[in-house]
N, CA, C and O of each residue as an XYZ file, in Angstrom:
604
protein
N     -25.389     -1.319      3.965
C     -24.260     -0.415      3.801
C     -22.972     -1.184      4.064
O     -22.873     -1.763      5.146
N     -21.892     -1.253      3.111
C     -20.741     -1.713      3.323
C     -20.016     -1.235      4.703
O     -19.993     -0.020      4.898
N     -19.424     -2.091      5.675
C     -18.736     -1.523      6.844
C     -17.611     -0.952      6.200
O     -17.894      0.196      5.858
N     -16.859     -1.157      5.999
C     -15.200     -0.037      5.591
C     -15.549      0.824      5.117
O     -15.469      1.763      5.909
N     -16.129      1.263      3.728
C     -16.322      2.318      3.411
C     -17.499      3.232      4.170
O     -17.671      4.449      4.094
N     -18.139      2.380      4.817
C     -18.873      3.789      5.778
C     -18.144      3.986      6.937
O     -18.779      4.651      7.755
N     -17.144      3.680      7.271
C     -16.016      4.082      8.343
C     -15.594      5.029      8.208
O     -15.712      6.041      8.898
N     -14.718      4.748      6.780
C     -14.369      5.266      6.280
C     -14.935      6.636      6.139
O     -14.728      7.649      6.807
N     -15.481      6.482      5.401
C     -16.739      8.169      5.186
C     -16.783      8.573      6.602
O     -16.417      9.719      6.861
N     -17.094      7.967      7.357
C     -17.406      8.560      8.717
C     -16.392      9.217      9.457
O     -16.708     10.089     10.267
N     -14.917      8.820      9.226
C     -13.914      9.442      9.646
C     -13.608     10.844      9.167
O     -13.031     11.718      9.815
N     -14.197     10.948      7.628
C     -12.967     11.765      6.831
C     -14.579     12.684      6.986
O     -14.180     13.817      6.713
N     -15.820     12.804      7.208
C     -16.728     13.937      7.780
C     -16.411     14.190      9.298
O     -16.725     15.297      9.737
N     -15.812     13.267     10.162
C     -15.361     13.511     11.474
C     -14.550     14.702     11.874
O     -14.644     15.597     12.714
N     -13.457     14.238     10.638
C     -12.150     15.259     10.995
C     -12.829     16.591     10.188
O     -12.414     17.609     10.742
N     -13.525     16.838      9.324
C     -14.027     17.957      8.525
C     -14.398     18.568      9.722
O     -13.785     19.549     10.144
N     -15.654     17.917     10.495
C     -16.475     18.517     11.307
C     -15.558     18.822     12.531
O     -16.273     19.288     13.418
N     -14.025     18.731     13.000
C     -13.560     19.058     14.166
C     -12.239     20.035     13.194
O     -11.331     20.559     13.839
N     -12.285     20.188     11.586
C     -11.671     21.095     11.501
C     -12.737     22.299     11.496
O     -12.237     23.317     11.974
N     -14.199     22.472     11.046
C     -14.843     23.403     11.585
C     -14.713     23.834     12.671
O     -14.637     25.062     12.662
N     -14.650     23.379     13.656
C     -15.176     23.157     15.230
C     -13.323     24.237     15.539
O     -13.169     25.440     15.745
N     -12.606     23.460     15.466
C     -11.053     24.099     15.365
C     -11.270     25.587     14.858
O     -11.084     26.521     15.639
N     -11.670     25.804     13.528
C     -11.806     26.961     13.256
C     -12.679     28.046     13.963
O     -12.345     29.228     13.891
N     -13.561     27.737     14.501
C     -14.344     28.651     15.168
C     -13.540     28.645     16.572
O     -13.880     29.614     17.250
N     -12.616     27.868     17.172
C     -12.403     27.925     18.568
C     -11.222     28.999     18.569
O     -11.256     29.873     19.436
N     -10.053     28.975     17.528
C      -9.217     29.841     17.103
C      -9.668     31.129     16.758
O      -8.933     32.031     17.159
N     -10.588     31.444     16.178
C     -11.410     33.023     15.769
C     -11.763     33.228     17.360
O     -11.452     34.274     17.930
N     -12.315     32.347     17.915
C     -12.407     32.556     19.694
C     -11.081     32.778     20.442
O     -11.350     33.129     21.591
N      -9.405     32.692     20.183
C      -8.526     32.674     20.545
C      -8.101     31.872     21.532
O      -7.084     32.210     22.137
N      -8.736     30.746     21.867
C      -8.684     29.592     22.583
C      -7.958     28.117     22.354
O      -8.414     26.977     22.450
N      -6.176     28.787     21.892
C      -5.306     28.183     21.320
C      -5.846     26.810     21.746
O      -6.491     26.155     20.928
N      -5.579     26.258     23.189
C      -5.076     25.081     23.377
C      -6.395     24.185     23.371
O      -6.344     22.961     23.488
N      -7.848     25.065     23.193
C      -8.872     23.420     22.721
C      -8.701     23.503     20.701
O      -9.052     22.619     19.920
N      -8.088     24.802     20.366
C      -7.888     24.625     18.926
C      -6.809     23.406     18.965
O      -7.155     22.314     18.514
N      -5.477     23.589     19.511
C      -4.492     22.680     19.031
C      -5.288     21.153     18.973
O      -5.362     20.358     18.037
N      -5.837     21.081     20.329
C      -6.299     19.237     21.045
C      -7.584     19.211     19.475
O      -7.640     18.066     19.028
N      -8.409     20.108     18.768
C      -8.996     19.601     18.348
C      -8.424     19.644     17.020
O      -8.897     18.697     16.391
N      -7.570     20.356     16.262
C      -6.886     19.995     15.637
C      -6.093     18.668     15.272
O      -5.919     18.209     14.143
N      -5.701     18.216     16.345
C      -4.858     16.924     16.608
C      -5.702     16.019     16.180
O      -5.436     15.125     15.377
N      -7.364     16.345     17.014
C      -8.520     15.164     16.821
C      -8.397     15.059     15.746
O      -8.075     13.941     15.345
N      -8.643     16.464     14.466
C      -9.166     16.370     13.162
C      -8.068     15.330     12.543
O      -8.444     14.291     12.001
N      -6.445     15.737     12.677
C      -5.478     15.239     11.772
C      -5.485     13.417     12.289
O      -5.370     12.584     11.391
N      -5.604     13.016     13.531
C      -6.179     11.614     13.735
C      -7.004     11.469     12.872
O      -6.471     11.172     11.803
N      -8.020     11.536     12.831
C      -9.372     11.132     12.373
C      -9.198     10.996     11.039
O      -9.648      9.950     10.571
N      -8.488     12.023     10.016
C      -8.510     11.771      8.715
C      -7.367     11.129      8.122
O      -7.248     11.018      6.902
N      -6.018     10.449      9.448
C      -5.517      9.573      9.564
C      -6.042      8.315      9.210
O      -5.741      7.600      8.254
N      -7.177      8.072     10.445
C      -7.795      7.064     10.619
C      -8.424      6.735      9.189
O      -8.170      5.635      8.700
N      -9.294      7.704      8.445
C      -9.625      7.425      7.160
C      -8.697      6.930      6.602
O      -8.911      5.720      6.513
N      -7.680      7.225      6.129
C      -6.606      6.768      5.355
C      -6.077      5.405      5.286
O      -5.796      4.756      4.278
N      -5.982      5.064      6.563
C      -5.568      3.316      7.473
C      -6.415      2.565      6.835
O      -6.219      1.556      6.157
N      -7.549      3.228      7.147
C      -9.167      2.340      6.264
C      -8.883      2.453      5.174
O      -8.395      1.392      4.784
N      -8.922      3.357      4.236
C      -9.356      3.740      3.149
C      -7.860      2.584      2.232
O      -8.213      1.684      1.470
N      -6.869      2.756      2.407
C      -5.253      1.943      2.199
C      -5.555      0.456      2.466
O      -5.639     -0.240      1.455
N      -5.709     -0.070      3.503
C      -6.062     -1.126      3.593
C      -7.540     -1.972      2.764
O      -7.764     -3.080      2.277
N      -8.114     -0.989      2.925
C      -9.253     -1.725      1.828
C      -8.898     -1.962      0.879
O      -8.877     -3.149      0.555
N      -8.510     -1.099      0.097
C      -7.581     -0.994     -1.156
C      -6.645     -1.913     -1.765
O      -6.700     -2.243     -2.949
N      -5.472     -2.469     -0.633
C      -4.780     -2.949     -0.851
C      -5.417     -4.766     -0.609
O      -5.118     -5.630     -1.434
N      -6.300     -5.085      0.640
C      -6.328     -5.982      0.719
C      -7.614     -5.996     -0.018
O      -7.857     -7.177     -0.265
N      -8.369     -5.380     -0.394
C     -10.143     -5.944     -0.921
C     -10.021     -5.366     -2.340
O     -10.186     -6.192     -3.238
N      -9.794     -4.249     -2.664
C      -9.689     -3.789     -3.898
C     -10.795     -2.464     -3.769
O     -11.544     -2.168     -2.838
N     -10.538     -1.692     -5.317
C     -11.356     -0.643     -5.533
C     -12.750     -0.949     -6.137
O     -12.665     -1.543     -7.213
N     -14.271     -0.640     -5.628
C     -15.270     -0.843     -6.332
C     -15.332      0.172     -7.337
O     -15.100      1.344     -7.039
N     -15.647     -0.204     -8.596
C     -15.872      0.535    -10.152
C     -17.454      1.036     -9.712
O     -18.213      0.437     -8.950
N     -17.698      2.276    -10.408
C     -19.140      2.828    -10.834
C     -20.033      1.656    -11.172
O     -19.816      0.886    -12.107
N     -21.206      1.569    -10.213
C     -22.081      0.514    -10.825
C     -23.458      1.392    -11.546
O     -24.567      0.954    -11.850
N     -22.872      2.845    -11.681
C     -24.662      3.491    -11.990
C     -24.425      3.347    -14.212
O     -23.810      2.829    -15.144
N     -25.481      4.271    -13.797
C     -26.125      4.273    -15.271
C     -24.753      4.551    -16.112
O     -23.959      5.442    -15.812
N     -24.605      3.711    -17.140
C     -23.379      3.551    -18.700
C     -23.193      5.262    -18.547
O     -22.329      5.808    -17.862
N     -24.336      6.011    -19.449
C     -24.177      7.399    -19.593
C     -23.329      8.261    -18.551
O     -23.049      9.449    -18.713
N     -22.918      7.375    -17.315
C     -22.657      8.885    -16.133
C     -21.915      8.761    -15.717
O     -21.517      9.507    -14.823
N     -20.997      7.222    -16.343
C     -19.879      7.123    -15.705
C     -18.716      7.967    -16.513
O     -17.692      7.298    -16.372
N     -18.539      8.664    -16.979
C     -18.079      9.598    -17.899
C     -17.578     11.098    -16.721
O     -16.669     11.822    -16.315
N     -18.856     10.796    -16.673
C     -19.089     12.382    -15.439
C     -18.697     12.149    -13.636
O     -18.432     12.993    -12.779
N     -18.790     10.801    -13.557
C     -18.732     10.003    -12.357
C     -16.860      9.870    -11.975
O     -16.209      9.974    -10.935
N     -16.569      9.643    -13.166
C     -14.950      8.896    -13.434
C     -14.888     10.886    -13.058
O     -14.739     11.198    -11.876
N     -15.010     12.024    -14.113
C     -14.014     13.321    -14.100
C     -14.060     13.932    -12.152
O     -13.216     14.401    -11.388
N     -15.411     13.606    -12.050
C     -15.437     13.981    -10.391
C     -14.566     13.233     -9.502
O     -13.796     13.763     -8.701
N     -14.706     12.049     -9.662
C     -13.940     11.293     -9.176
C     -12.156     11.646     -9.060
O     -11.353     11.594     -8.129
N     -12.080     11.934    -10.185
C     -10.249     12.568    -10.293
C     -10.430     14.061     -9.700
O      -9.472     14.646     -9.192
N     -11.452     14.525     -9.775
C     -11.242     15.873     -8.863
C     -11.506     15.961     -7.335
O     -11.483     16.861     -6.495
N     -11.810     14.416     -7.346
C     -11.980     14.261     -5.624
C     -10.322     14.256     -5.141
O      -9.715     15.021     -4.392
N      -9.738     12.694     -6.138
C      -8.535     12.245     -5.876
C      -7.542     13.629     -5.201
O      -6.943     13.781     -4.136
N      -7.770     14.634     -6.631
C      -6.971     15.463     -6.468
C      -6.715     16.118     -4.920
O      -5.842     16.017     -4.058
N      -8.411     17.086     -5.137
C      -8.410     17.602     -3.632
C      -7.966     16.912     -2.170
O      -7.639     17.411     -1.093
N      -8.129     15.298     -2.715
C      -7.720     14.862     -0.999
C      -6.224     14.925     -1.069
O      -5.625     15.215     -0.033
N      -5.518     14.677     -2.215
C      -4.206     14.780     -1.943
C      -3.475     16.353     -1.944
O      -2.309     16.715     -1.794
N      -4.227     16.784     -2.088
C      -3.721     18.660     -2.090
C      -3.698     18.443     -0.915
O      -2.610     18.148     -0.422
N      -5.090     18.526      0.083
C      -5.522     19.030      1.255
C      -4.627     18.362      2.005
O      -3.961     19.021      2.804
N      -4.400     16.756      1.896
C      -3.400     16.013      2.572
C      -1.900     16.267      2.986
O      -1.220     16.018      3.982
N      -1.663     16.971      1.581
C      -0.170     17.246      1.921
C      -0.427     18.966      2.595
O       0.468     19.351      3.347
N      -1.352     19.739      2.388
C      -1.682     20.535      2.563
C      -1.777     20.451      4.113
O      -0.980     21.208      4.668
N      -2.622     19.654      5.014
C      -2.789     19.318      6.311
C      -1.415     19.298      6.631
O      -1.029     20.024      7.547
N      -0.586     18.558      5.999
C       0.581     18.212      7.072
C       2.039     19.282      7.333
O       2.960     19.353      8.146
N       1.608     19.972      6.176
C       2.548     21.359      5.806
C       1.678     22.409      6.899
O       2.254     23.391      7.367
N       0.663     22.187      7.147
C       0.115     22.761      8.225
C       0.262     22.624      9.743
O       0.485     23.501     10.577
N       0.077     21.277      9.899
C       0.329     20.392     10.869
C       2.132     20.965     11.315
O       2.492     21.580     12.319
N       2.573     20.707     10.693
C       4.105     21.064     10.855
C       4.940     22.186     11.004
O       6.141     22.176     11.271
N       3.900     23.560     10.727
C       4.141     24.745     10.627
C       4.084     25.174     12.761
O       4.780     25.646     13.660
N       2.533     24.482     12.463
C       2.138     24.437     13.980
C       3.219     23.961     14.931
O       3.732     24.752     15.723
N       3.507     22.928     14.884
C       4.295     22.498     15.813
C       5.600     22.627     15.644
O       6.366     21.951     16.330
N       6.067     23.521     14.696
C       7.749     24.010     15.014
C       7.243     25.393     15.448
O       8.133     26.176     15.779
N       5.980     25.839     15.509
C       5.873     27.341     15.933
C       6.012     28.308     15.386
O       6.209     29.428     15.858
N       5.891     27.857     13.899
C       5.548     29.141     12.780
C       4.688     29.607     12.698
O       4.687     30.244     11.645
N       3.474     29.757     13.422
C       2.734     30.600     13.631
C       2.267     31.612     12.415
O       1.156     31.417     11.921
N       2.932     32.482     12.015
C       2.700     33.447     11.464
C       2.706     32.372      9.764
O       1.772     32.400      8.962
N       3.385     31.926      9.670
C       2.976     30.860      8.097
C       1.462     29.913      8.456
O       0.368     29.779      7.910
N       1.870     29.593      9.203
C       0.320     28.575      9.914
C      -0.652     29.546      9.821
O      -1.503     29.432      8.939
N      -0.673     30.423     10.531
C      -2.423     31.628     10.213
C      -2.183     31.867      8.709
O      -3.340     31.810      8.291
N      -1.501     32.071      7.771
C      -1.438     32.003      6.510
C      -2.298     30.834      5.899
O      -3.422     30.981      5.420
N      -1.533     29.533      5.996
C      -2.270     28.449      5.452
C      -2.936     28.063      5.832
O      -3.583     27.447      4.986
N      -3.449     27.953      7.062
C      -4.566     27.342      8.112
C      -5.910     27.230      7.052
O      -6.451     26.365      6.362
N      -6.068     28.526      7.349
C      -7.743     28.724      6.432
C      -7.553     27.998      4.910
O      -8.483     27.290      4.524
N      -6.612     28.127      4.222
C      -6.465     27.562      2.958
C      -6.900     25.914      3.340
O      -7.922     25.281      3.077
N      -6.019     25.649      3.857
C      -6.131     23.839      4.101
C      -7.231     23.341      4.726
O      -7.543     22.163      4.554
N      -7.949     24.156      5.518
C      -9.215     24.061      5.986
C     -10.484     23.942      4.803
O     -11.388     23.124      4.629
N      -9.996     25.374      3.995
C     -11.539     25.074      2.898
C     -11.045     23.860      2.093
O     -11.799     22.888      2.033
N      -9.767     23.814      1.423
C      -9.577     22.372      0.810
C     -10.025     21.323      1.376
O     -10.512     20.537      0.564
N     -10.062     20.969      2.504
C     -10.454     19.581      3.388
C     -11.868     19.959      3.181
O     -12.338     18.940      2.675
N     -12.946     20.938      3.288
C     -13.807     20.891      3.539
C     -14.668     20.665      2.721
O     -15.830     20.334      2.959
N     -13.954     20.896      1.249
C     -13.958     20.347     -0.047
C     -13.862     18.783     -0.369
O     -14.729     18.001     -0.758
N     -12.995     18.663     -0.180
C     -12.656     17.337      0.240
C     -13.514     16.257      0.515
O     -13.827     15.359     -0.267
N     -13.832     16.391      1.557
C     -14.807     15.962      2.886
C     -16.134     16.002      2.070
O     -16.599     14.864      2.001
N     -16.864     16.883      1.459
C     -17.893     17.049      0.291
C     -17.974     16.037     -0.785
O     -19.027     15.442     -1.017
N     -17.139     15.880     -1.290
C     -16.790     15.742     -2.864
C     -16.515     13.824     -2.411
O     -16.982     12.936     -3.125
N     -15.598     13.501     -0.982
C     -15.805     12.302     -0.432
C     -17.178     11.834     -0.399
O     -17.495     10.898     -1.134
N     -18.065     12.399      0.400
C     -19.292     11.985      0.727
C     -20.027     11.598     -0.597
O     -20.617     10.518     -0.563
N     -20.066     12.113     -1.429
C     -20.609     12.422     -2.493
C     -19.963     11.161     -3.363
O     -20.914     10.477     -3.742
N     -18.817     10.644     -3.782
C     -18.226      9.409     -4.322
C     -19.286      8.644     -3.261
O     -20.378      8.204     -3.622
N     -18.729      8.560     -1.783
C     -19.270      7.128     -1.011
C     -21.212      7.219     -1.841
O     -21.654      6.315     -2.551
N     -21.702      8.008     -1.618
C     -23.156      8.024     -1.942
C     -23.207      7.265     -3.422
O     -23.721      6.171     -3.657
N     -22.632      8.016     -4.208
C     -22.962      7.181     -5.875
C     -22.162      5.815     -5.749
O     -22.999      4.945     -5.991
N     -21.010      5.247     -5.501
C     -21.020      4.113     -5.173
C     -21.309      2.901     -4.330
O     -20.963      1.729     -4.478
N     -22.426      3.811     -2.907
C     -22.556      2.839     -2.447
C     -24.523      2.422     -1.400
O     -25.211      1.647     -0.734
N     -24.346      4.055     -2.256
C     -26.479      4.325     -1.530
C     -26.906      4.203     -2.565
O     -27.293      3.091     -2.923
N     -27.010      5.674     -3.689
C     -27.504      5.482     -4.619
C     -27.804      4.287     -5.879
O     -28.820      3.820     -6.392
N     -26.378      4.094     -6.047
C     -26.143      2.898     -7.354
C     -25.667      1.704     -6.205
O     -25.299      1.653     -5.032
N     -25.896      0.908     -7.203
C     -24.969     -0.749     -6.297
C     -23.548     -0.321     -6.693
O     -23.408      0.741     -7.301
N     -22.810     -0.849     -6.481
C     -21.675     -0.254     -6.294
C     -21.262     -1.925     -7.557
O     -21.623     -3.097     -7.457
N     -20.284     -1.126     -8.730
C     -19.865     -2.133     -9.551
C     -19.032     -3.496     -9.000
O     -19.432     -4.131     -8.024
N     -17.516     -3.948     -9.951
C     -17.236     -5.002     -9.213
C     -15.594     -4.246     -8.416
O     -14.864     -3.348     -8.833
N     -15.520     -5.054     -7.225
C     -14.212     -4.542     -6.604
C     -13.407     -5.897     -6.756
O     -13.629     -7.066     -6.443
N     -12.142     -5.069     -7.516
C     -11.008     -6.164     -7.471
C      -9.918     -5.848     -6.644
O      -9.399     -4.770     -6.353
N      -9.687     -6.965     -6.339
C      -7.986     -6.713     -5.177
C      -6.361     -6.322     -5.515
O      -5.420     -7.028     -5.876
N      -6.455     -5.129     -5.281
C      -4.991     -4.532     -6.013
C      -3.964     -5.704     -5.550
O      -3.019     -5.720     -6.339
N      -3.841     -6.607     -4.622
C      -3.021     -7.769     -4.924
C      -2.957     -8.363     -5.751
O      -1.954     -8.632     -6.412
N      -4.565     -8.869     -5.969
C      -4.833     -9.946     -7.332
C      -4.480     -9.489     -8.754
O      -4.035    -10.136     -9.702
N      -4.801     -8.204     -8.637
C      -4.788     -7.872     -9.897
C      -2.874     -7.622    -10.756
O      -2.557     -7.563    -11.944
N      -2.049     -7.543     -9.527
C      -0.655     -7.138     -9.465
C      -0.093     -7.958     -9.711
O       0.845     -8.002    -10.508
N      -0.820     -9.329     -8.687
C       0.004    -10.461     -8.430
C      -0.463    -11.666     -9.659
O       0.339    -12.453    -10.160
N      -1.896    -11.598     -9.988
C      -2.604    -12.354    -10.741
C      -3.505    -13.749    -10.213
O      -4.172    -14.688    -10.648
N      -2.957    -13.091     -8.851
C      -3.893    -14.267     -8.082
C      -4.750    -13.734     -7.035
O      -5.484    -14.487     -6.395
């Protein structure tokens, strides 16, 4: 198993699993282990990101190594992953921010929204890491430097 990208993965099911955990502690009305685990979740899928950016930038993106036929179907999921993490992302932080100026009443609004998006998210992640990197060999990764810079 590649180390970065199973970090990676491991972070961005981390923060899923402590925005569950958040959600049930809030239906419990137990603001302040919701906020601390909240905080955990928005770290954690931080932390994915640090990983996920840096690989990127310094190692490059691995291409679909499975079967010709599926990369068709592989590539459209793939853009509907992209999508959801960047909804949920900006989505988290419009959340994140509601919270801590104390909008409250907009925050219980979006909360649950940004929650099932991430949790989506977090799915649809796992599911890329698996076809590129359990299931199939994972194609070739080039370095968004090299490829920019030409070296």
């Amino acid at each position: 198993m590649p180390l970065l990208p199973t970090l990676s993965t491991f972070f961005i099911v981390l923060s899923a699993i402590l925005v569950a955990v958040g959600w049930v502690l809030i239906v419990k009305k137990n603001y302040t282990a919701h906020k601390k685990t909240m905080i955990s979740a928005a770290i954690s899928a931080l932390l994915f990101f640090i990983i996920y950016l840096s690989r990127t930038v310094f190692i490059g993106n691995t291409s679909f190594g499975g079967p010709e036929q599926l990369e068709l179907y592989y590539t459209i999921f793939l853009i509907f992953h992209i999508i959801l993490a960047t909804t949920g992302a900006v989505f988290g932080v419009v959340t994140l921010r509601l919270a801590f100026k104390r909008n409250i009443k907009r925050h219980e609004k979006i909360g649950p929204v940004t929650s099932i998006i991430w949790f989506f998210t977090a799915v649809t992640g796992v599911a890329v890491y698996l076809l590129l990197y359990i299931i199939y060999r994972g194609g070739e990764t080039t370095s968004m430097i090299k490829a920019i810079l030409g070296f």
